[in-house]
LUMFIVEX-342378 format. One record per residue: residue in three letters; residue number from 1; z, x, y of N, C-alpha, C, O in turn. Coordinates in steps of 0.05 Angstrom, whole numbers, plus 5000, padded with zeros to 4 digits. Example, Ala and Ser with C-alpha at 12.3 -4.5 7.8 and 13.67 -1.06 7.14 Angstrom:
% residues 2
{r "ALA" 1 {5156 5264 4886} {5156 5246 4910} {5156 5264 4934} {5169 5285 4934}}
{r "SER" 2 {5142 5257 4955} {5143 5273 4979} {5157 5258 5001} {5161 5268 5023}}
END
This chain:
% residues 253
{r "UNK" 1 {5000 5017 4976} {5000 5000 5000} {5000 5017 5025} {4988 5007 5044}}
{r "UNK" 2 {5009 5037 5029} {5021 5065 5055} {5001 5074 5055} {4993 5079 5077}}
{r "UNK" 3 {4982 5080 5033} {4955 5099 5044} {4933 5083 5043} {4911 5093 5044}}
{r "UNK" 4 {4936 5050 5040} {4911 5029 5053} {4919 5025 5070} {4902 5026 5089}}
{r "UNK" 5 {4942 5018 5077} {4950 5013 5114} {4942 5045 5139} {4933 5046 5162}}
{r "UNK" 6 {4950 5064 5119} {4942 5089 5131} {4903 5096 5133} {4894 5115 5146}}
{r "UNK" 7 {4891 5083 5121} {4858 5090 5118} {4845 5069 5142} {4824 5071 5155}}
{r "UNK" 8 {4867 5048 5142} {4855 5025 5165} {4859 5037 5196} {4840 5040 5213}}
{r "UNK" 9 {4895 5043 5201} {4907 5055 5212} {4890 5083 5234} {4889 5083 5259}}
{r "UNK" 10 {4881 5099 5219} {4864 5126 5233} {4839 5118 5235} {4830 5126 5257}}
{r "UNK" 11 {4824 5107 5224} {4802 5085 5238} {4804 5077 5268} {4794 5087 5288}}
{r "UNK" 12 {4824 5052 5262} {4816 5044 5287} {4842 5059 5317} {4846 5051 5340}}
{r "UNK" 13 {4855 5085 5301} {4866 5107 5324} {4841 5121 5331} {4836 5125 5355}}
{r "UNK" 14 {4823 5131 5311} {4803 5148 5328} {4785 5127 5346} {4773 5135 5366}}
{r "UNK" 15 {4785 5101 5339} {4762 5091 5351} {4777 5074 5389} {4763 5067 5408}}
{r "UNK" 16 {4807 5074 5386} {4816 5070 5413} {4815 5097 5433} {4808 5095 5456}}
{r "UNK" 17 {4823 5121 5422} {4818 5152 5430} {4787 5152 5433} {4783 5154 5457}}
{r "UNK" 18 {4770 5152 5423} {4739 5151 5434} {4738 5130 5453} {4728 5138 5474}}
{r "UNK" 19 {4745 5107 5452} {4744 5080 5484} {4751 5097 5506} {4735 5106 5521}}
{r "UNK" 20 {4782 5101 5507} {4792 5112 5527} {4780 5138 5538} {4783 5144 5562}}
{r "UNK" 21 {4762 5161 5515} {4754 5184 5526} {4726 5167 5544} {4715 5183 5559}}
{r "UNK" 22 {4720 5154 5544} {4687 5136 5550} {4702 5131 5582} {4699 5144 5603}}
{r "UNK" 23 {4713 5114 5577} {4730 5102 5600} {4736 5120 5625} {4728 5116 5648}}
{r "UNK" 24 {4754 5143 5613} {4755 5160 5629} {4738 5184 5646} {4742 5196 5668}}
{r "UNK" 25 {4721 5186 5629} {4690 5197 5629} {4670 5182 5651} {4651 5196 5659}}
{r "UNK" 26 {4670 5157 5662} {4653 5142 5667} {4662 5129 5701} {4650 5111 5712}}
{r "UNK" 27 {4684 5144 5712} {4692 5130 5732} {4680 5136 5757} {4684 5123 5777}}
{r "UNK" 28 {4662 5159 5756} {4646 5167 5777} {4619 5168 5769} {4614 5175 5746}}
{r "UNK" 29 {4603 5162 5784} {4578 5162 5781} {4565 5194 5789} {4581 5209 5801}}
{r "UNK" 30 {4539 5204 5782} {4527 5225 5790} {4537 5229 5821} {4542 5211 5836}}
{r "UNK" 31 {4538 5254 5826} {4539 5265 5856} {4514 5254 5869} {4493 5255 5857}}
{r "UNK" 32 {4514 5241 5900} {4489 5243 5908} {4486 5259 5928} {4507 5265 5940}}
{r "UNK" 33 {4461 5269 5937} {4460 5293 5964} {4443 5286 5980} {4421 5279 5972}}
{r "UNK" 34 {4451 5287 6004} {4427 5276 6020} {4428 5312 6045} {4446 5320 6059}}
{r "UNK" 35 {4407 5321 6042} {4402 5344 6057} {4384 5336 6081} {4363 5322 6079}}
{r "UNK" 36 {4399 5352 6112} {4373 5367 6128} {4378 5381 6140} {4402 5389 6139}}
{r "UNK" 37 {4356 5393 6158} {4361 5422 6177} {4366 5426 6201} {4346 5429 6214}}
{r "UNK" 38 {4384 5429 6211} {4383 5440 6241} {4354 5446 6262} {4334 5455 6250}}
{r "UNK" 39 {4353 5443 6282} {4331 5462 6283} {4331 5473 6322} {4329 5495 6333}}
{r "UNK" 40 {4335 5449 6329} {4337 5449 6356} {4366 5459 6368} {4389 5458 6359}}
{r "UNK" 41 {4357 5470 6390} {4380 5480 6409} {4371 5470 6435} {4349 5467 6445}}
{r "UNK" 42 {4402 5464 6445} {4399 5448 6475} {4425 5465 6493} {4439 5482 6481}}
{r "UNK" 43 {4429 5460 6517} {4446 5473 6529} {4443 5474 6566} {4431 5487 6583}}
{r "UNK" 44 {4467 5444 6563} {4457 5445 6591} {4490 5427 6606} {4508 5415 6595}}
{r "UNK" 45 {4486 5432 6631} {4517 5433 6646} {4520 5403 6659} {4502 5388 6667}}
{r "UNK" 46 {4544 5401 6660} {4552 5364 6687} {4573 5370 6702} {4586 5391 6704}}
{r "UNK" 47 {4574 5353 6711} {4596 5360 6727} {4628 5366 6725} {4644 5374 6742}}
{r "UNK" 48 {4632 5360 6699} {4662 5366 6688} {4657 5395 6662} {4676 5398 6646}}
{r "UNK" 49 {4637 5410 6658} {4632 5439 6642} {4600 5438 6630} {4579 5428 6638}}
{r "UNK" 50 {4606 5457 6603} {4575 5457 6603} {4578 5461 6566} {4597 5472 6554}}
{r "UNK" 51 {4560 5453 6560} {4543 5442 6537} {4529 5443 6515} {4509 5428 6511}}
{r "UNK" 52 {4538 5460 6499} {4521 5475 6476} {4517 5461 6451} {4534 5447 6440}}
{r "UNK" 53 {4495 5465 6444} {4498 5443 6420} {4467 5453 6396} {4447 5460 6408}}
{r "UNK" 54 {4465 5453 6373} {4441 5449 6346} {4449 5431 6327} {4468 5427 6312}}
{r "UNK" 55 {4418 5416 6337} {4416 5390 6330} {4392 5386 6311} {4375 5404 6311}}
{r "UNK" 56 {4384 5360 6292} {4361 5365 6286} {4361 5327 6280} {4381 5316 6290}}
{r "UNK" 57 {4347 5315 6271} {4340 5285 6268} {4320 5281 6249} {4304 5263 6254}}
{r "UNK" 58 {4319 5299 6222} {4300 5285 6204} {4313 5296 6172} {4311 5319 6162}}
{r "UNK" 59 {4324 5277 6163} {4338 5286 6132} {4314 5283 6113} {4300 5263 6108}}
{r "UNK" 60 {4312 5308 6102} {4302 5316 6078} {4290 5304 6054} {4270 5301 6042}}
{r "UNK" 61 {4320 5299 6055} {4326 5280 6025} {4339 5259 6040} {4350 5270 6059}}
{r "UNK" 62 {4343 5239 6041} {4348 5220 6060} {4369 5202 6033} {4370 5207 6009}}
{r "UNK" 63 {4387 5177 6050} {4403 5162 6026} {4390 5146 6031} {4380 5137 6052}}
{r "UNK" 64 {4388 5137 5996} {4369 5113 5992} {4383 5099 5960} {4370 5092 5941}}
{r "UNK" 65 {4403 5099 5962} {4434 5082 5943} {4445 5055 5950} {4456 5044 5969}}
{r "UNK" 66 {4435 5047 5921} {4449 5015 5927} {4478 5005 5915} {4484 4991 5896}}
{r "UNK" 67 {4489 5017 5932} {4512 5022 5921} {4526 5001 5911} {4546 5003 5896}}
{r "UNK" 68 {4517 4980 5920} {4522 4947 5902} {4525 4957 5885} {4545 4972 5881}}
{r "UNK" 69 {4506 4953 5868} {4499 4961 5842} {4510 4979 5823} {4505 4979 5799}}
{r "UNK" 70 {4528 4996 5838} {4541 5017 5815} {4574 5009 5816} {4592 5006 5832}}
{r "UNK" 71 {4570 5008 5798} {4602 4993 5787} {4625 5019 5781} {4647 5014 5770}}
{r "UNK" 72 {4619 5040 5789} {4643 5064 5792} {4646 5083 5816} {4625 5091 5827}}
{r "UNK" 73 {4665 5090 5822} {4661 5114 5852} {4643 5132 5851} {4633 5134 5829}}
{r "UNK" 74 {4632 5149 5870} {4611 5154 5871} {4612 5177 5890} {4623 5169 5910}}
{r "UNK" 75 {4603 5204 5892} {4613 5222 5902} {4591 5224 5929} {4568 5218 5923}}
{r "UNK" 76 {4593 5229 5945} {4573 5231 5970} {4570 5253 5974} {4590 5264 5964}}
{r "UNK" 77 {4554 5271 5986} {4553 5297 5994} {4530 5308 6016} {4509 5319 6009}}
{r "UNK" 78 {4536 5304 6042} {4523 5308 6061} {4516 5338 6073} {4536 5350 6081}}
{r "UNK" 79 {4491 5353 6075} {4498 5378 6077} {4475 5382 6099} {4454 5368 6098}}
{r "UNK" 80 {4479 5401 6121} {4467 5404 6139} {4460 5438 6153} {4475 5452 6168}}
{r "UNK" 81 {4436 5444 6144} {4430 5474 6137} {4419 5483 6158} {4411 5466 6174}}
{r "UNK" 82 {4416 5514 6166} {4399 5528 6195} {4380 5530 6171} {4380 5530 6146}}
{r "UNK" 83 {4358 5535 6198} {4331 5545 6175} {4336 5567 6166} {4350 5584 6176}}
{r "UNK" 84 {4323 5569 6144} {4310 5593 6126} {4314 5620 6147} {4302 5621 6169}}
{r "UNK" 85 {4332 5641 6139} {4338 5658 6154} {4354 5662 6174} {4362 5685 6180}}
{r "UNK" 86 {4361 5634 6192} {4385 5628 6205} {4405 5620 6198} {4408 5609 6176}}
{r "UNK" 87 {4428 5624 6217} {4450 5620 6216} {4465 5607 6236} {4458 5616 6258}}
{r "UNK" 88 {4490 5583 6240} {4500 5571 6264} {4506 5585 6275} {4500 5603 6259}}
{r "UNK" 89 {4518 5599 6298} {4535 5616 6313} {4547 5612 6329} {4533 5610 6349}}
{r "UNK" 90 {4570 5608 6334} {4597 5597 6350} {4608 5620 6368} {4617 5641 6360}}
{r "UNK" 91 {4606 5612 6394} {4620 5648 6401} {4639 5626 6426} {4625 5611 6439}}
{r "UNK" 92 {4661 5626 6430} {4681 5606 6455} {4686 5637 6456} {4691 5652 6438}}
{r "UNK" 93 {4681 5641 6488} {4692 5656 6505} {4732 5636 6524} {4755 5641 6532}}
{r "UNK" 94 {4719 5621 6521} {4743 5607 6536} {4744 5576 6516} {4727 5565 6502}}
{r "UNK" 95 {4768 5571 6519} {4774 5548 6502} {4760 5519 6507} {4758 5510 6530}}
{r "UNK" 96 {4752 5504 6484} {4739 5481 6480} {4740 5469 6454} {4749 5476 6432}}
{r "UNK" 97 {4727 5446 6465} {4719 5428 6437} {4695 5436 6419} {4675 5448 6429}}
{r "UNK" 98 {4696 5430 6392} {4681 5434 6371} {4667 5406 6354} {4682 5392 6340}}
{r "UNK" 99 {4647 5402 6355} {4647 5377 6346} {4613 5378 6318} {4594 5393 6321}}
{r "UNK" 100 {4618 5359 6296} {4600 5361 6279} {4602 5333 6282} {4622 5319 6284}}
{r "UNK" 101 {4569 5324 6284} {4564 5297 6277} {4540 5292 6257} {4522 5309 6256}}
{r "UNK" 102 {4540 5266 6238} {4517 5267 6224} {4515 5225 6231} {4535 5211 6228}}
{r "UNK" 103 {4490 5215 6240} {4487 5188 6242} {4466 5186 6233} {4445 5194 6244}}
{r "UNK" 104 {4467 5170 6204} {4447 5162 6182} {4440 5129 6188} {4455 5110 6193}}
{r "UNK" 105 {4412 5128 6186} {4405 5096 6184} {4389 5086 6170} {4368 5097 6174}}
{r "UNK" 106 {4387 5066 6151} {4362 5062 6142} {4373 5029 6158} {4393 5016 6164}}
{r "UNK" 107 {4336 5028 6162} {4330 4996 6168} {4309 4984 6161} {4285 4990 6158}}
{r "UNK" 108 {4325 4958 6159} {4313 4935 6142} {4306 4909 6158} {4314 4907 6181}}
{r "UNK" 109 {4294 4888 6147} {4290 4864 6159} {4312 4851 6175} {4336 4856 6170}}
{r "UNK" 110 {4304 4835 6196} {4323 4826 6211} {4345 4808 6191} {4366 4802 6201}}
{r "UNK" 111 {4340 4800 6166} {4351 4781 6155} {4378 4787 6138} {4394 4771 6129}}
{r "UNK" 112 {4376 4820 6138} {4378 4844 6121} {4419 4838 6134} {4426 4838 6157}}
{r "UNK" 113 {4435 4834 6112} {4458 4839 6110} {4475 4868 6112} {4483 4880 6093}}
{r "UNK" 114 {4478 4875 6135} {4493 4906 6134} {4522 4890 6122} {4526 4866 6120}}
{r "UNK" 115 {4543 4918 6113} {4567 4915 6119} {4584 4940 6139} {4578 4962 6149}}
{r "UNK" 116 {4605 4923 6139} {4623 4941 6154} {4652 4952 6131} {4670 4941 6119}}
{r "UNK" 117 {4641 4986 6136} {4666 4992 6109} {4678 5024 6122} {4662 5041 6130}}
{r "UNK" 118 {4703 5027 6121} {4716 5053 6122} {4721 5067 6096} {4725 5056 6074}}
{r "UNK" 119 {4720 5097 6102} {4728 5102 6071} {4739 5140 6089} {4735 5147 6112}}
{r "UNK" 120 {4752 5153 6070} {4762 5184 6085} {4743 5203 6076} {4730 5192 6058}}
{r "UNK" 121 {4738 5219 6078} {4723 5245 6083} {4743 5267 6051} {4764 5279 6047}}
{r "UNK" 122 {4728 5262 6044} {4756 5279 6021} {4751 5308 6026} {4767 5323 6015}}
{r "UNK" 123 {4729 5323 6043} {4730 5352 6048} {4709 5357 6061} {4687 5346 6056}}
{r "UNK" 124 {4712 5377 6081} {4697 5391 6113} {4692 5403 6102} {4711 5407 6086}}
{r "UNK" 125 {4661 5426 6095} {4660 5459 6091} {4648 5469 6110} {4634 5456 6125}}
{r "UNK" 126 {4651 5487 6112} {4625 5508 6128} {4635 5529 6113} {4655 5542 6108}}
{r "UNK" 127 {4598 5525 6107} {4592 5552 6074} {4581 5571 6086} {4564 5570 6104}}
{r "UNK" 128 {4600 5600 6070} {4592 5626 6080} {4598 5630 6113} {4584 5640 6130}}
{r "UNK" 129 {4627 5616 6114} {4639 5625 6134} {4652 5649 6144} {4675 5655 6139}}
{r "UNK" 130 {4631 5670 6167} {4640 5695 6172} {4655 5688 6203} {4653 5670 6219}}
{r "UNK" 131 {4672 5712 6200} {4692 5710 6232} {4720 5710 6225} {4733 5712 6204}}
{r "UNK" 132 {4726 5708 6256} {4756 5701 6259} {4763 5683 6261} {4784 5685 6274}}
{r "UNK" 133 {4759 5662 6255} {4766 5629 6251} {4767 5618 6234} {4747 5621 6220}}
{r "UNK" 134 {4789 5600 6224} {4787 5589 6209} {4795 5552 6207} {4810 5541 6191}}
{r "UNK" 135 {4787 5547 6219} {4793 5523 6242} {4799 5501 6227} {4782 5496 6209}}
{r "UNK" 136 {4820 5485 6229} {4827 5452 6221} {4816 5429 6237} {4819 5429 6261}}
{r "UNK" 137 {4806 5413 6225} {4772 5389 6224} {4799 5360 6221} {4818 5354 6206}}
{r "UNK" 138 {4787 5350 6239} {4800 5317 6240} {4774 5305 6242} {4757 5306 6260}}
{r "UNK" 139 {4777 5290 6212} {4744 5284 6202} {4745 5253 6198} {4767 5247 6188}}
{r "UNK" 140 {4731 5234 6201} {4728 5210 6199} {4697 5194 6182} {4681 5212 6184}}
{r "UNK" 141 {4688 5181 6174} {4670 5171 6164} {4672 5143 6171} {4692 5133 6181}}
{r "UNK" 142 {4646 5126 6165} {4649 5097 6178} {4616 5083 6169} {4594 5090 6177}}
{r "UNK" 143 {4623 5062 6152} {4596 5049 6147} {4589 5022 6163} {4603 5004 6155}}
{r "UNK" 144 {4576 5016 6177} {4573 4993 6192} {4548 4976 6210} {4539 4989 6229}}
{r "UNK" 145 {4539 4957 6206} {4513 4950 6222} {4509 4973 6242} {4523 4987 6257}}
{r "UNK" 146 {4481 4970 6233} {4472 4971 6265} {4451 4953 6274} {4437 4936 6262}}
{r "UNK" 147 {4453 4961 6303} {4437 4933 6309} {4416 4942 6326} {4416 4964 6337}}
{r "UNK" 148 {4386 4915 6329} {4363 4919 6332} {4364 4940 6364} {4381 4943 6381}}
{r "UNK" 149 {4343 4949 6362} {4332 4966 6389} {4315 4962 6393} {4297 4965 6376}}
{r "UNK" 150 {4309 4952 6423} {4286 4941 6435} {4286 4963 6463} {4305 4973 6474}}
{r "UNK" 151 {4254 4966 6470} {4237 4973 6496} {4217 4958 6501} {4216 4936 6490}}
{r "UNK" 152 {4199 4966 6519} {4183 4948 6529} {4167 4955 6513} {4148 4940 6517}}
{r "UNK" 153 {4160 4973 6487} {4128 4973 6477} {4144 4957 6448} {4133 4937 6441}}
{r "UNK" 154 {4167 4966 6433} {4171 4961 6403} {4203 4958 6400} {4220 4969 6414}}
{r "UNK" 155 {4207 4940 6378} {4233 4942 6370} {4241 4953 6345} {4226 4950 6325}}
{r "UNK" 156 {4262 4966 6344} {4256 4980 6325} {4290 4961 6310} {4311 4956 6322}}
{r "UNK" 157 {4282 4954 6277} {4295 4939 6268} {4332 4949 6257} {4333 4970 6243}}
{r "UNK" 158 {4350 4939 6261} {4380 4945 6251} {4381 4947 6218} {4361 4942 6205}}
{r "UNK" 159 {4404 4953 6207} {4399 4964 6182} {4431 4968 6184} {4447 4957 6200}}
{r "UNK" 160 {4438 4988 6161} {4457 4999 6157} {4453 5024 6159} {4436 5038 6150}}
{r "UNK" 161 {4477 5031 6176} {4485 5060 6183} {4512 5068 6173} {4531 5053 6167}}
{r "UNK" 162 {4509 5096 6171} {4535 5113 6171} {4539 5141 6182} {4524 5160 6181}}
{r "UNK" 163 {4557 5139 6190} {4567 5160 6217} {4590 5176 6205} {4608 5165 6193}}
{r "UNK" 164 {4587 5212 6210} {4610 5225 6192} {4620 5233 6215} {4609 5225 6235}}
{r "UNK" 165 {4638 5245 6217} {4652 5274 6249} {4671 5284 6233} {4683 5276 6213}}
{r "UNK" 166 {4672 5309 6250} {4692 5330 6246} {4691 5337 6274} {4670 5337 6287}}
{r "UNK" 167 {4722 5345 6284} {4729 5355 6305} {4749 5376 6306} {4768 5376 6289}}
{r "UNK" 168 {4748 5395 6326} {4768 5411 6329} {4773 5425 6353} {4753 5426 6368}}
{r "UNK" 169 {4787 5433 6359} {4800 5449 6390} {4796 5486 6379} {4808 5497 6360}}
{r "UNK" 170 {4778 5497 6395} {4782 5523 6392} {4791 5537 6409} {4784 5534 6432}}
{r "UNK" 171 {4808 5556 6405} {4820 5580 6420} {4798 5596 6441} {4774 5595 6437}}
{r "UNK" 172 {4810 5613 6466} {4789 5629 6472} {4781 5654 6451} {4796 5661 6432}}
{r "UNK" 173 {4755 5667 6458} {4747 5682 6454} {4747 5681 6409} {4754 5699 6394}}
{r "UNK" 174 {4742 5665 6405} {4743 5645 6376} {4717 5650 6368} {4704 5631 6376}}
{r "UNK" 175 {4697 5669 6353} {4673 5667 6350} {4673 5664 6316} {4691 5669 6300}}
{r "UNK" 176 {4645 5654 6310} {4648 5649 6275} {4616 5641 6271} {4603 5629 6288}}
{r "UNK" 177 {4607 5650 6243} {4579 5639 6231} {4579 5630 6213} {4591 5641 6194}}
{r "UNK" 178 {4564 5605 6209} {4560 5597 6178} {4534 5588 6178} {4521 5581 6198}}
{r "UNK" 179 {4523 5589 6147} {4499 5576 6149} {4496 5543 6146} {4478 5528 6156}}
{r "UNK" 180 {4518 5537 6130} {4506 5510 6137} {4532 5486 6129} {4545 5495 6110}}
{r "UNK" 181 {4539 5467 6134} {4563 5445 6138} {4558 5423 6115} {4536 5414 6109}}
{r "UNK" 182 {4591 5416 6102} {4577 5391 6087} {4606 5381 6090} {4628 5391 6092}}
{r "UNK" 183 {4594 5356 6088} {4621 5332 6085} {4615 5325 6056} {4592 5320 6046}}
{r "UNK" 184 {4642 5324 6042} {4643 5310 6021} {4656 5284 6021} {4678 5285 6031}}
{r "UNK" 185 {4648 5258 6011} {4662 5234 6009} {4662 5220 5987} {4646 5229 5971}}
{r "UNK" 186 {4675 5199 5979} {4680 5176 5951} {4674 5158 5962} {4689 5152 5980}}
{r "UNK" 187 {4654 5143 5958} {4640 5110 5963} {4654 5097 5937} {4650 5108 5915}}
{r "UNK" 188 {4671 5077 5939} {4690 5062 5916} {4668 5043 5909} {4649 5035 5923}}
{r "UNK" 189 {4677 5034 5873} {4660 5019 5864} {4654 4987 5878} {4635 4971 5874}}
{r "UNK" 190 {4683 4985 5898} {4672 4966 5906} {4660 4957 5942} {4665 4938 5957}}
{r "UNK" 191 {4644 4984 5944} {4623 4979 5967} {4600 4960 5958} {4592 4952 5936}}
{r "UNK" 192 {4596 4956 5979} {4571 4936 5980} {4542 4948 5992} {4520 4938 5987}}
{r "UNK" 193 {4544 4964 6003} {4523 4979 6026} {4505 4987 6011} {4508 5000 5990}}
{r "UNK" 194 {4480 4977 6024} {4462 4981 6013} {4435 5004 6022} {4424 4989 6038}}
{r "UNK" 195 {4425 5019 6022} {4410 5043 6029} {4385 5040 6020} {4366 5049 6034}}
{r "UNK" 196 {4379 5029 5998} {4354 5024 5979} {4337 5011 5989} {4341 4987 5994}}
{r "UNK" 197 {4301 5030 5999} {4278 5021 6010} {4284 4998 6028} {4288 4975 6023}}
{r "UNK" 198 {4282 5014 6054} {4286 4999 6077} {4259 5000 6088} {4240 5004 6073}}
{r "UNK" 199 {4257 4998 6111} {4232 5004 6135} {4228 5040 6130} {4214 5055 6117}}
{r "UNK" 200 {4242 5039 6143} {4249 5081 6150} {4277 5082 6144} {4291 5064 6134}}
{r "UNK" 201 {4283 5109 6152} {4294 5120 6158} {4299 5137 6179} {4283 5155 6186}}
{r "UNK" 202 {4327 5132 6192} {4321 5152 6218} {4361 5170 6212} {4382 5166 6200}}
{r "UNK" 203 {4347 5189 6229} {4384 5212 6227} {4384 5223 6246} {4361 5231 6252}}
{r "UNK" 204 {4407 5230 6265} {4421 5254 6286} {4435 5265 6275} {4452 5257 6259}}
{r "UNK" 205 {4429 5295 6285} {4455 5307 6271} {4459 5327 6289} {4441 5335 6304}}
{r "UNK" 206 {4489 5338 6287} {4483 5363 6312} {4510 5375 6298} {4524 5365 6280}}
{r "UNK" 207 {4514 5402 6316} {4539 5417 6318} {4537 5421 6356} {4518 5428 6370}}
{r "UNK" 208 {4571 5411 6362} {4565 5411 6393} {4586 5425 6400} {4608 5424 6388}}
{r "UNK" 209 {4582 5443 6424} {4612 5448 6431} {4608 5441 6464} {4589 5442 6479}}
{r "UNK" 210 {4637 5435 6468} {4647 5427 6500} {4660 5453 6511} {4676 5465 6496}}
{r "UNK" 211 {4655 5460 6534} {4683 5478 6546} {4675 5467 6584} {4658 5468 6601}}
{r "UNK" 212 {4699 5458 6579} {4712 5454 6623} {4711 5467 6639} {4722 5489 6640}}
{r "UNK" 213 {4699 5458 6653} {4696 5477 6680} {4724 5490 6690} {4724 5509 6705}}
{r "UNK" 214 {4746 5478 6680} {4769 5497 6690} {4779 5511 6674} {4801 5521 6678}}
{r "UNK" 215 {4760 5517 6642} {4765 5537 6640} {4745 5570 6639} {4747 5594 6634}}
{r "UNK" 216 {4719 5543 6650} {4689 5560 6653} {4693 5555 6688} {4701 5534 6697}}
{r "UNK" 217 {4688 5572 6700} {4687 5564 6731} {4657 5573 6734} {4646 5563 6753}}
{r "UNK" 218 {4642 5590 6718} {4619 5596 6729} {4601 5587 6709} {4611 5574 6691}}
{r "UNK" 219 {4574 5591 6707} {4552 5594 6685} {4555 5606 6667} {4565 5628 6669}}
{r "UNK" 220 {4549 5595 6641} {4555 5605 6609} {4531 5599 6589} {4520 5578 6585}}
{r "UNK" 221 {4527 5623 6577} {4494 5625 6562} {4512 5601 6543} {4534 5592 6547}}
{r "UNK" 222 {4481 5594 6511} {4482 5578 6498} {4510 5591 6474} {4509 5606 6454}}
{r "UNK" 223 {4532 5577 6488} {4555 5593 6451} {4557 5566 6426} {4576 5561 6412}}
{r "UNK" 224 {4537 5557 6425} {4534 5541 6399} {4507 5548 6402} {4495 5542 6423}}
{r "UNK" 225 {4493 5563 6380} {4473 5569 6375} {4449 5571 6341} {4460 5568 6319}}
{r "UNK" 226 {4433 5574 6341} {4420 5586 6316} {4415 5624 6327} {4404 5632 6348}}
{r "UNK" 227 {4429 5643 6300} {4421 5671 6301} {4415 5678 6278} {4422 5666 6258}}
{r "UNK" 228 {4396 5708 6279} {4386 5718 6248} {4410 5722 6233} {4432 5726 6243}}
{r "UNK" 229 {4406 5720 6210} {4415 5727 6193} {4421 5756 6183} {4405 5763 6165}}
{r "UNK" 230 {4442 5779 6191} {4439 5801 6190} {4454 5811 6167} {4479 5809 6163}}
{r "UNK" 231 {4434 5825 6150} {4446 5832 6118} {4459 5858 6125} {4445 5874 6138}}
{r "UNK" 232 {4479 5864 6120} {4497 5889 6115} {4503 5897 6091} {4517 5884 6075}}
{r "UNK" 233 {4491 5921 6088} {4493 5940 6063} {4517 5935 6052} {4537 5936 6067}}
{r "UNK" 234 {4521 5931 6027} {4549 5942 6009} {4559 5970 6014} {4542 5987 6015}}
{r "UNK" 235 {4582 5977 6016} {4585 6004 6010} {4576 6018 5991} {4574 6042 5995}}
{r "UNK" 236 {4571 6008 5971} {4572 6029 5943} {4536 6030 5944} {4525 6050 5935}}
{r "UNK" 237 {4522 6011 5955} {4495 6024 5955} {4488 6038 5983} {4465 6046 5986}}
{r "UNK" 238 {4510 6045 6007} {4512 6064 6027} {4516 6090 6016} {4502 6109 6023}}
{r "UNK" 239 {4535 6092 5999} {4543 6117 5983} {4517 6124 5967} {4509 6148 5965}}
{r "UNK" 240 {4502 6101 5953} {4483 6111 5934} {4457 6129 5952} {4446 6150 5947}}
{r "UNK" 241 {4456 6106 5976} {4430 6123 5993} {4440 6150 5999} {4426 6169 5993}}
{r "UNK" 242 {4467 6155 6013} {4476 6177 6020} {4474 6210 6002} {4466 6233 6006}}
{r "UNK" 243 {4487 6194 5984} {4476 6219 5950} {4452 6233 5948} {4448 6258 5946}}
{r "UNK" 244 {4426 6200 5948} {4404 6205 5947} {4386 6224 5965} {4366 6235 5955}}
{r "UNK" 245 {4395 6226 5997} {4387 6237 6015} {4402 6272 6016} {4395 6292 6028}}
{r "UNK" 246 {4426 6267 5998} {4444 6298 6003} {4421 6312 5979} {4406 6332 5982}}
{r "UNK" 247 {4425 6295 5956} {4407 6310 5933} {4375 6326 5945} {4367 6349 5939}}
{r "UNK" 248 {4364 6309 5958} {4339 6312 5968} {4334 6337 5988} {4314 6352 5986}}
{r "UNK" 249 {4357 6342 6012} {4365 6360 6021} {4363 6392 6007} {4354 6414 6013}}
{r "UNK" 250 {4379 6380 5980} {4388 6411 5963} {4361 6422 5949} {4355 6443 5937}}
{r "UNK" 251 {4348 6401 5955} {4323 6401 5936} {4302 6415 5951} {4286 6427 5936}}
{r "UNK" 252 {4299 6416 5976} {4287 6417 6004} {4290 6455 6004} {4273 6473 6006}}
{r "UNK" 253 {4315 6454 6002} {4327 6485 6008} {4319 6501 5978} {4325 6524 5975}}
END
């Protein structure tokens, strides 16, 4: 009787241990990435300081997720790159604001149901961060209509948008490079927002920095910028050229 109750018994233990490994396995959906590039630089003064900023307005890979539709959390991953060979470059001579923005839209028919949804930012990077900074980001995300835009030639139709930021206060004389920024976020299974084949697609995106005229009193070149990318030798292949050139010497003589 103990080893038929025991043959039924580990049956259906392995087969609750395989549910639960499923279960647990299944609560996030694939990562999704929506990439673009920097490209533009602007830099210009008002009357309370002056204005640096790289910006660009056309995503790559654009979001196009219906997130209805997926019945588990869902990892987001926004990343925003200098071109090929560049790099951001941050140089605050005098203290200011720091600001990252990304404003995503797709739009759809006027009839087209946006929602309005909050959710947190679960992590700021800036990859291949060189310098002396290492700066703390008060970051926000936010899903919510937007609404139609009209001029005198075209209107251009509302949709759903979503808007990321990171902000921060930098020290003077605070400089730092990275190549390129990403927000990571969790869309919960129970969003509604929908991304999937709209009209277009449209995006802003920038890295901006502020500094005040009281603490800039005069004119200040662009310190939010795009610069080359400058490779510096390893030591140990400095040492190798160095060998190579002593050897060559002895060789000479």
């Amino acid at each position: 009787m103990n080893r038929l109750c025991l043959s039924v018994i580990r049956p259906m233990t392995l087969s609750i241990l395989l549910l639960l490994t499923l279960l647990t396995t299944t609560t996030h959906a694939n990562p999704i990435l929506v990439q673009g590039i920097a490209t533009n630089e602007q830099f210009s003064q008002s009357l309370f300081g002056v204005t640096a900023q790289v910006q660009g307005n056309y995503m790559h890979t654009p979001l196009t997720t219906d997130f209805s539709s997926i019945n588990s959390d869902t990892d987001l991953q926004f990343t925003i790159s200098a071109p090929t060979g560049k790099q951001f470059v941050v140089d605050f001579t005098a203290a200011g604001d720091l600001d990252f923005n990304i404003d995503h839209n797709a739009h759809f028919p006027h009839d087209f149901v946006a929602v309005d949804e909050k959710y947190s930012v679960t992590s700021f990077t800036l990859n291949n961060l060189q310098g002396n900074a290492h700066p703390i980001f008060r970051t926000g995300v936010v899903l919510n209509p937007k609404n139609n835009q009209s001029d005198s030639v075209f209107t251009i139709p509302g949709g759903q948008n979503i808007n990321l930021s990171a902000k921060t206060t930098l020290a003077a004389n605070t400089s730092f490079t990275f190549t390129s920024f990403t927000f990571n976020l969790n869309i919960p299974a129970s969003s509604q927002a929908i991304f999937q084949n709209p009209y277009f697609h449209s995006s802003d995106f920038s890295v901006r920095g502020f500094m005040n005229f009281v603490n800039v009193p005069q004119h200040f070149g662009p310190f939010v910028r795009l610069g080359d990318i400058i490779h510096t030798p390893e030591p140990a292949s400095i040492s190798f050229l160095a060998l190579g050139a002593f050897a060559l010497i002895r060789r000479k003589r």
